[in-house]
Phi, psi and omega in degrees: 000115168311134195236015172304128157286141205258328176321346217223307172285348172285319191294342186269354178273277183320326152297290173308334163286336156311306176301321201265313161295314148336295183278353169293313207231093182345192180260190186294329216254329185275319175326284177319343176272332196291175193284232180256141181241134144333147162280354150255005167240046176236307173297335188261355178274290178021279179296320182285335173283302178320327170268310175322314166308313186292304191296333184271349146322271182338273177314293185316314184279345167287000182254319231254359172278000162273346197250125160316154164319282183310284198330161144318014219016042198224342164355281183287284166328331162302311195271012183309184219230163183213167192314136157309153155326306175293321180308133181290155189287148144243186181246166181285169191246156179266159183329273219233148200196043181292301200233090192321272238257024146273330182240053198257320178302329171279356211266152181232122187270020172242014190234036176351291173317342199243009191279158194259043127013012241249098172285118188303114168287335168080018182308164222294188150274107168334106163294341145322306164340138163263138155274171226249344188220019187243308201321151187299186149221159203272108163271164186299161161251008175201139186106147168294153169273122207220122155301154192275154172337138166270141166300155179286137198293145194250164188291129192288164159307137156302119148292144236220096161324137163309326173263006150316287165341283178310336199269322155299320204258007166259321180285315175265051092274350138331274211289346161269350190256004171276326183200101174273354160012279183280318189298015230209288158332307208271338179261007175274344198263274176349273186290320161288010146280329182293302209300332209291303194257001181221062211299343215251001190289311172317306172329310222260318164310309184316297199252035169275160198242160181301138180226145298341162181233144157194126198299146188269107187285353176292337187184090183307303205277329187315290218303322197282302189275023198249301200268008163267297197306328203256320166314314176288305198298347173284337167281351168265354165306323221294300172281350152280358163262000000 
């Protein structure tokens, strides 16, 4: 049985599958320019951010299945793998890029690198889970009873032109395949606090699949083999937690 880490050539699969979606759907700064897009060409960049996510999804959770509970997280993670030799520079990314499209109006499009980015890990949903506005609520037992205040009504949000959208979410996969490190850190963080109270989430990570789908005819097998590699890595989530 071979003992070759399969990571380091998928992650060089998936950059090159990045590069081939660049020159397909353009990079972010060309994306924030565009107008209004046709509804096939809102599917076909679509489909193409959508096998990237999954797939760079797949690989951080086949990483973030090496870091122990206890530990720091950083054992392993140091040694995560960063662009090849071969890979063209990227610029660094800013600290913190929690909420892209409230501020999508702010942005300077020729300045990518500085945009509030963020990538979504997307882990499953408790099916268990109470929302938070589902939840019983504890009434006085003496005394009248008073509904609580209705909150003050809020101004709506500015819509966040579509190809904006895209242009964040191309822009926060640059920056993961520039250091997948910390995104590795934050969903190994994540999923062993989830896995405590939903033992079935590592499972439902591993094989959820790309939406919209439409196969990358340059490498057809990565997304299948990207999602095999995360099926084996869930049982060890599994048994580390």
């Amino acid at each position: 049985m071979s003992n070759i880490d399969p990571l380091p050539a998928l992650w060089l699969r998936l950059r090159s599958m990045f590069a081939r979606a660049s020159e397909s759907i353009g990079a972010p700064h060309m994306l924030a320019r565009l107008g209004a897009l046709s509804r096939q060409r809102q599917h076909e960049i679509g489909c193409w951010i959508a096998r990237l996510e999954c797939i760079a999804r797949k690989l951080l959770f086949a990483e973030a299945s090496g870091l122990q509970p206890c530990s720091s997280f950083r054992t392993r993670a140091s040694a995560i793998r960063n662009p090849g030799a071969n890979a063209a520079p990227l610029r660094s990314a800013t600290p913190r890029d929690d909420t892209p499209c409230q501020r999508a109006t702010e942005i300077d499009p020729t300045q990518p690198h500085t945009w509030p980015a963020r990538f979504k890990l997307a882990p499953p949903r408790d099916t268990l889970a109470v929302p938070e506005s589902r939840a019983p609520r504890i009434r006085a037992l003496w005394g009248s009873h008073a509904p609580p205040p209705t909150p003050p009504a809020r101004a709506a949000a500015q819509p966040t032109p579509m190809a904006v959208q895209f242009a964040f979410r191309v822009e926060a996969l640059r920056r993961v395949l520039e250091n997948p490190a910390p995104h590795v850190r934050r969903l190994a963080r994540v999923l062993h606090r989830l896995t405590r109270r939903f033992p079935e989430a590592p499972v439902r990570y591993a094989v959820i699949t790309a939406r919209p789908y439409a196969p990358d005819a340059g490498d057809p097998r990565l997304i299948i083999e990207c999602i095999a590699l995360a099926i084996a890595a869930a049982q060890i989530f599994l048994n580390s937690s």
